[in-house]
N, CA, C and O of each residue as an XYZ file, in Angstrom:
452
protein
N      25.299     46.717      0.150
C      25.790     47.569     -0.905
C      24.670     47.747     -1.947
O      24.030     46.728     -2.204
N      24.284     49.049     -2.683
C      23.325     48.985     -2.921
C      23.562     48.208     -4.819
O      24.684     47.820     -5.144
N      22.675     48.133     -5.567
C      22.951     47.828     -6.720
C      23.425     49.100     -7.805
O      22.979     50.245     -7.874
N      24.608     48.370     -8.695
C      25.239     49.533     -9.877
C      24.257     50.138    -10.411
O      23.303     49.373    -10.557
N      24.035     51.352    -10.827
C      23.183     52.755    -11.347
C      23.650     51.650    -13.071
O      24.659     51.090    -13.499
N      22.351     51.830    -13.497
C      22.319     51.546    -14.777
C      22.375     52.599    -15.791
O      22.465     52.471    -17.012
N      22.306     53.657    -15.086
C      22.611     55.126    -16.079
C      23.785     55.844    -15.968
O      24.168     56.174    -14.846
N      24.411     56.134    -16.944
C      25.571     57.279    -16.891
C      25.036     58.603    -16.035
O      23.858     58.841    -15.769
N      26.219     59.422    -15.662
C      25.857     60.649    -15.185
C      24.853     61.795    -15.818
O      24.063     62.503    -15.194
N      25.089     61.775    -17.125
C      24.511     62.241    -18.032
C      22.817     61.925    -17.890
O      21.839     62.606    -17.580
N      23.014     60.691    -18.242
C      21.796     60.024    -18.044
C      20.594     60.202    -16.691
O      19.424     60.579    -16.759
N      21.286     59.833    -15.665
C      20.660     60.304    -14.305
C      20.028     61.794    -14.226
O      18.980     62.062    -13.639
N      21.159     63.067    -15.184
C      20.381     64.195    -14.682
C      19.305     64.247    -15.284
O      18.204     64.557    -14.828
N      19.680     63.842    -16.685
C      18.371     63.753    -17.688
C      17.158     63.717    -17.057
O      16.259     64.558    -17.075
N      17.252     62.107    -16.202
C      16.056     61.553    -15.550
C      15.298     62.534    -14.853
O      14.088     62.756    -14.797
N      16.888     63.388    -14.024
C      16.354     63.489    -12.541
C      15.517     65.106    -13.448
O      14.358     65.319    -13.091
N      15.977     65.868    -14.264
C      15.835     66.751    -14.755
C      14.187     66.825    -15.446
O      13.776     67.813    -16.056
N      13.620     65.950    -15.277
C      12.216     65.251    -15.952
C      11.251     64.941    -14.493
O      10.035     64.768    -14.564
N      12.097     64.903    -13.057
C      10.876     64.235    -12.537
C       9.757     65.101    -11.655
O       8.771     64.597    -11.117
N      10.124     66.532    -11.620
C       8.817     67.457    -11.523
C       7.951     67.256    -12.130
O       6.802     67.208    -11.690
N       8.449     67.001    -13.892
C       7.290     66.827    -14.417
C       6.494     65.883    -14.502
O       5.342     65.912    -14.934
N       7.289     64.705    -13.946
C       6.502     63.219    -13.976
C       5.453     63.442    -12.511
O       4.404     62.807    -12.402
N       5.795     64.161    -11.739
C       4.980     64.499    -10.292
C       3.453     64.967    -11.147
O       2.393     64.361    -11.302
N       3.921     66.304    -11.582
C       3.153     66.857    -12.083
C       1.968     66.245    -12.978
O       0.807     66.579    -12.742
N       2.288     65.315    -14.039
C       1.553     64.722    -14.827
C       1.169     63.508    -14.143
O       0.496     62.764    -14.857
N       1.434     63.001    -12.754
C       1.010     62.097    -11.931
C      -0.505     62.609    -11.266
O      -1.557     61.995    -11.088
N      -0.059     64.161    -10.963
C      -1.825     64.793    -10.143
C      -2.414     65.147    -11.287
O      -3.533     65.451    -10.874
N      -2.427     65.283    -12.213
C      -2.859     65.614    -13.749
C      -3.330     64.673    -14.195
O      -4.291     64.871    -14.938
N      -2.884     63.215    -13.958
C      -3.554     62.133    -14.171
C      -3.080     61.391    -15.925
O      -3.637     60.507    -16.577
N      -1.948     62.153    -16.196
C      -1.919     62.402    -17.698
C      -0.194     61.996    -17.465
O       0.640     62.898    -17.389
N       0.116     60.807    -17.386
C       1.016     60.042    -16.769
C       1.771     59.533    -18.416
O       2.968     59.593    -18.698
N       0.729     59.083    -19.234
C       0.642     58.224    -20.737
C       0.992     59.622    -21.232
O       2.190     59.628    -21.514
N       0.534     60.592    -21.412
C       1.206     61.482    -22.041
C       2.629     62.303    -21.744
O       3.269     63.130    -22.394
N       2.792     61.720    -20.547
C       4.230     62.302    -20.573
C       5.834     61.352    -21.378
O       7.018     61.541    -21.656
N       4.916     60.466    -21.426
C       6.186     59.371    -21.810
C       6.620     59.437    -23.224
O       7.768     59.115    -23.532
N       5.621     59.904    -24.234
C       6.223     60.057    -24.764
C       7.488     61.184    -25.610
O       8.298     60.917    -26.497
N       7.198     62.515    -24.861
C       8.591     63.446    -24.771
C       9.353     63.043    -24.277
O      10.450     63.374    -24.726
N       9.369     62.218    -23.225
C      10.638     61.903    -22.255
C      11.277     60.585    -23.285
O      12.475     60.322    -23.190
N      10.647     60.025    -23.976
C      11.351     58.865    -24.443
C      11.882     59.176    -25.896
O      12.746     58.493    -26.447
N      11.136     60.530    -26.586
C      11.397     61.091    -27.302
C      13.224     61.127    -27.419
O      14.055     60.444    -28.017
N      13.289     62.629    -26.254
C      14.418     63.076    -26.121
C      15.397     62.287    -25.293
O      16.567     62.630    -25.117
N      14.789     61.119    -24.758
C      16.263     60.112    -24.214
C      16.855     59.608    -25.510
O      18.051     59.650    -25.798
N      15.844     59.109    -26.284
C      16.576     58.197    -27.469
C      17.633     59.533    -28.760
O      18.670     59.295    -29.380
N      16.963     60.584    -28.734
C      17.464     61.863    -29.292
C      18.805     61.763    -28.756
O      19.807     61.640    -29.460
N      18.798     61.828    -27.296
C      20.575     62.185    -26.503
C      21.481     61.056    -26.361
O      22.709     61.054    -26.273
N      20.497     59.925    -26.354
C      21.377     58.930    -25.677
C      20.929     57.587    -27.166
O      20.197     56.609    -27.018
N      21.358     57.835    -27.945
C      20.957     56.496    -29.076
C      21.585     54.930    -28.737
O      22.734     54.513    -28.586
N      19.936     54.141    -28.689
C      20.456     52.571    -28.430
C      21.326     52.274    -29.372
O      21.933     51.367    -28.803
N      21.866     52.395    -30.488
C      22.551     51.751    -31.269
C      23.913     52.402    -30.126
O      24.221     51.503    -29.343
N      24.392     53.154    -29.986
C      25.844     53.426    -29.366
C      26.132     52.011    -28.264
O      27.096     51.267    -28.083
N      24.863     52.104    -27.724
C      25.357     51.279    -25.970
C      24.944     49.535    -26.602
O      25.041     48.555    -25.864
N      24.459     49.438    -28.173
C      24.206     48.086    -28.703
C      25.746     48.030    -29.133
O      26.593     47.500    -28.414
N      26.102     48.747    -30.629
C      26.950     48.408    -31.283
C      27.845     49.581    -31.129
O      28.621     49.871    -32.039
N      27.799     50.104    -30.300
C      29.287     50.754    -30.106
C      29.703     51.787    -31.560
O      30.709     52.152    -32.169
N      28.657     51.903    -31.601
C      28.463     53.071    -33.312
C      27.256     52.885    -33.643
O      26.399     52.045    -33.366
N      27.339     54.209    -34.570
C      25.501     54.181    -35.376
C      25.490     53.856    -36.385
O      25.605     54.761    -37.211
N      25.354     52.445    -36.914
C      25.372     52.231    -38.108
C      24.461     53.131    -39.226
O      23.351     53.646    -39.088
N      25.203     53.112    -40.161
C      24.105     53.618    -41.455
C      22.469     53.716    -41.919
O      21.530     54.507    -42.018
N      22.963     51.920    -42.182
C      21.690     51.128    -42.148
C      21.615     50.245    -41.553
O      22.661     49.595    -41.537
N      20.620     49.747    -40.853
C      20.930     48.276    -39.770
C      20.142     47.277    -40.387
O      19.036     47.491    -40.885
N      20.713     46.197    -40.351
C      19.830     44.794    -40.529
C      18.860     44.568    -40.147
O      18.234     45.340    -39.420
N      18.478     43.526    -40.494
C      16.884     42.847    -39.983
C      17.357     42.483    -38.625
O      16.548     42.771    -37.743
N      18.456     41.926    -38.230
C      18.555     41.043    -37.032
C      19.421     42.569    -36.236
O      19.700     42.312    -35.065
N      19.752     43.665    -36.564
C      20.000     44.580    -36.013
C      19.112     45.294    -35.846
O      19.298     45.995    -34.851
N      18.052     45.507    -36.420
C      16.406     45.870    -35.993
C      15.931     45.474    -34.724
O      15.399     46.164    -33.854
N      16.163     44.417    -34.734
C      15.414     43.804    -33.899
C      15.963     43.323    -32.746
O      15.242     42.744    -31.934
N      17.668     43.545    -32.462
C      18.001     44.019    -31.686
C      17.352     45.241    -30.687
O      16.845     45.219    -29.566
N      17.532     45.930    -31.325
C      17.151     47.477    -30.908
C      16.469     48.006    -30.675
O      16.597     49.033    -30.008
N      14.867     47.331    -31.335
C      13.470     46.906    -30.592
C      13.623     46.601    -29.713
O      13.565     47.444    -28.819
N      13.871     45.427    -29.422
C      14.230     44.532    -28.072
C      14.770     45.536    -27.016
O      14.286     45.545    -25.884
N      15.872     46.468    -27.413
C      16.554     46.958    -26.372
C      16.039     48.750    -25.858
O      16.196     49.304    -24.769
N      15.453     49.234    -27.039
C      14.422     49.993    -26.871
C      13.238     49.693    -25.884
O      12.689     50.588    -25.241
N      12.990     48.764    -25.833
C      11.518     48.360    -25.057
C      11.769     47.687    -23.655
O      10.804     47.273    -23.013
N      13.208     47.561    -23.115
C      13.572     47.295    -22.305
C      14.166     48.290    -21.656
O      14.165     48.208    -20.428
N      14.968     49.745    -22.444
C      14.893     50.939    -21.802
C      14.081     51.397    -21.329
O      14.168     51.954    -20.235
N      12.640     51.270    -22.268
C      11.740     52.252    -21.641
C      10.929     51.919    -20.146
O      10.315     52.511    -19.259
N      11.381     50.552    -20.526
C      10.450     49.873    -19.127
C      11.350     50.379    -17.929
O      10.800     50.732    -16.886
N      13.283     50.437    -18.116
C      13.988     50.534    -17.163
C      13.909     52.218    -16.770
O      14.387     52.579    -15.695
N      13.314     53.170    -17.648
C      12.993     54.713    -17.392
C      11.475     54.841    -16.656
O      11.321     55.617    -15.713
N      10.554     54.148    -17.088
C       9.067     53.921    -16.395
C       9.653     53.734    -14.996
O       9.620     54.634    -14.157
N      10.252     52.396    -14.754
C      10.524     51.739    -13.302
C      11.270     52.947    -12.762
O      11.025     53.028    -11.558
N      12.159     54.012    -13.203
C      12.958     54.642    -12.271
C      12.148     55.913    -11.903
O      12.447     56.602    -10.927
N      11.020     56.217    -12.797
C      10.203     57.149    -12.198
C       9.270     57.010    -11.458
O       9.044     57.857    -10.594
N       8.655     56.135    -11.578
C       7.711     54.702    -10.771
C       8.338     54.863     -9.084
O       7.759     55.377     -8.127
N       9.452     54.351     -9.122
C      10.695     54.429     -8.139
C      10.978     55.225     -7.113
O      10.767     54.965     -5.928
N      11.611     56.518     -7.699
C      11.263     57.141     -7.313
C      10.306     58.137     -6.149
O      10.471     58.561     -5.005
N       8.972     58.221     -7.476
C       8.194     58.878     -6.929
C       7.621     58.534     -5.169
O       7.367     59.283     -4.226
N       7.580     56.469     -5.410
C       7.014     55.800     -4.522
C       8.127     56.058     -3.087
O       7.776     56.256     -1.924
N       9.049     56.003     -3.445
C      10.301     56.729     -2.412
C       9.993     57.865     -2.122
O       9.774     57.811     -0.912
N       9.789     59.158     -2.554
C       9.568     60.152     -2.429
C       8.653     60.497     -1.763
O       8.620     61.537     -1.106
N       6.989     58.912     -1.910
C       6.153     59.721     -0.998
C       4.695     60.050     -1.995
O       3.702     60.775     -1.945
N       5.227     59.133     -2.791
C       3.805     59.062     -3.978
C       2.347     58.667     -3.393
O       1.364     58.503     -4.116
N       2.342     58.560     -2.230
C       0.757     58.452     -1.563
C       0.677     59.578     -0.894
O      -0.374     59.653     -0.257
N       1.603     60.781     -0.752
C       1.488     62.175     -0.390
C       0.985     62.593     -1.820
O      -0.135     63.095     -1.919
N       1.794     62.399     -2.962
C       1.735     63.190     -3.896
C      -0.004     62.587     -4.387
O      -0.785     63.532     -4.284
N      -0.397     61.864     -4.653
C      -1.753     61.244     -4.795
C      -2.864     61.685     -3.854
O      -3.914     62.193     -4.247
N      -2.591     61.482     -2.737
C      -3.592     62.496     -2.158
C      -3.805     64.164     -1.972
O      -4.749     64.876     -1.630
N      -2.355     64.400     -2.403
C      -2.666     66.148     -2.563
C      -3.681     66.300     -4.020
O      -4.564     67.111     -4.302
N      -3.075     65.067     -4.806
C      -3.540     65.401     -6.147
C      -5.604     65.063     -6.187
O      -6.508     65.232     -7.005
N      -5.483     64.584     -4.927
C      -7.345     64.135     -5.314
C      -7.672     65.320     -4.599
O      -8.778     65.655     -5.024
N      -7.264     66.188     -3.675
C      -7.695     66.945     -2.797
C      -7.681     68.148     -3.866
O      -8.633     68.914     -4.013
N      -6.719     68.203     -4.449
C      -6.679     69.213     -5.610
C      -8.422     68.756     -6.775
O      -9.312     69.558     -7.058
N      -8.374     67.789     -7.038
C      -9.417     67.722     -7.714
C     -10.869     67.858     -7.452
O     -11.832     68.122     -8.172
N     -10.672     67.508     -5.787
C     -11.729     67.709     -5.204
C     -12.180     69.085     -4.715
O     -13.193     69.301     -4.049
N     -11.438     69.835     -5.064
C     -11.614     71.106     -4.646
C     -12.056     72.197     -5.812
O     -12.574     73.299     -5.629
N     -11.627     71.437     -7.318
C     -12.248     72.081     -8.736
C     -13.574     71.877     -8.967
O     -14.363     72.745     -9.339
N     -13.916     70.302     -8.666
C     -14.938     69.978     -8.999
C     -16.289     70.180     -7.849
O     -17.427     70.474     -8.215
N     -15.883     69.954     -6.407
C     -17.174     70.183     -5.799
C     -17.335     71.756     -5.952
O     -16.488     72.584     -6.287
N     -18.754     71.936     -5.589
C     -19.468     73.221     -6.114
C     -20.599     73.246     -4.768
O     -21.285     72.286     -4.415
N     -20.581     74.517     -4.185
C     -21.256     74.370     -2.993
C     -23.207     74.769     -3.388
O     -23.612     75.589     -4.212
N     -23.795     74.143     -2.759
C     -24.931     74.129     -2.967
C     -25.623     75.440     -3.010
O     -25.675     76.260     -2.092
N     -26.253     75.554     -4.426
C     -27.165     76.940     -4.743
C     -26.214     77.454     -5.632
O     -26.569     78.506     -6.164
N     -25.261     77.088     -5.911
C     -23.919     77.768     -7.371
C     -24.451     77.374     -8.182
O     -24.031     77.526     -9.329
């Protein structure tokens, strides 16, 4: 049986709705720059305080801070791993070698150009 989806439905399309572009910025090589729109607009749709405290507090404490750090930085690792995931399912040593063949094809220059 496989293991429970740690994301709501919502959540999943989000993901799944993001992972062209994670392909994309994989042959682009520009992997660090995608993370942060995507983590942008997860925390925008989906706020850790709801799935911490079951509401958005006002103002949060020191020890509710730091909650939420904590649980922030453990989302993002659990959104990295599912694109990570993914991709490697999908075939990410296809997508890696199209992507060098792509590069290799900008940069060599045939002799006397």
């Amino acid at each position: 049986m496989p293991p429970a989806e740690w994301t709501t439905l919502d959540q999943k399309a989000f993901l799944e709705s993001k992972y062209n572009d994670f392909l994309k910025a994989q042959v682009g090589a520009s992997v660090m720059q995608f993370w942060g729109p995507v983590f942008s607009e997860w925390f925008r749709r989906f706020p850790e305080e709801l799935a911490i405290f079951d509401e958005a507090p006002e103002v949060l404490s020191e020890e509710q801070k730091e909650a939420k750090g904590t649980t922030v930085e453990l989302r993002q690792k659990k959104i990295k791993n599912w694109f990570n995931y993914c991709s490697q399912k999908s075939g990410r040593s296809a997508v890696n070698a199209m992507g060098k063949t792509i590069r290799q094809m900008l940069t060599n220059r045939a002799k006397g150009t």
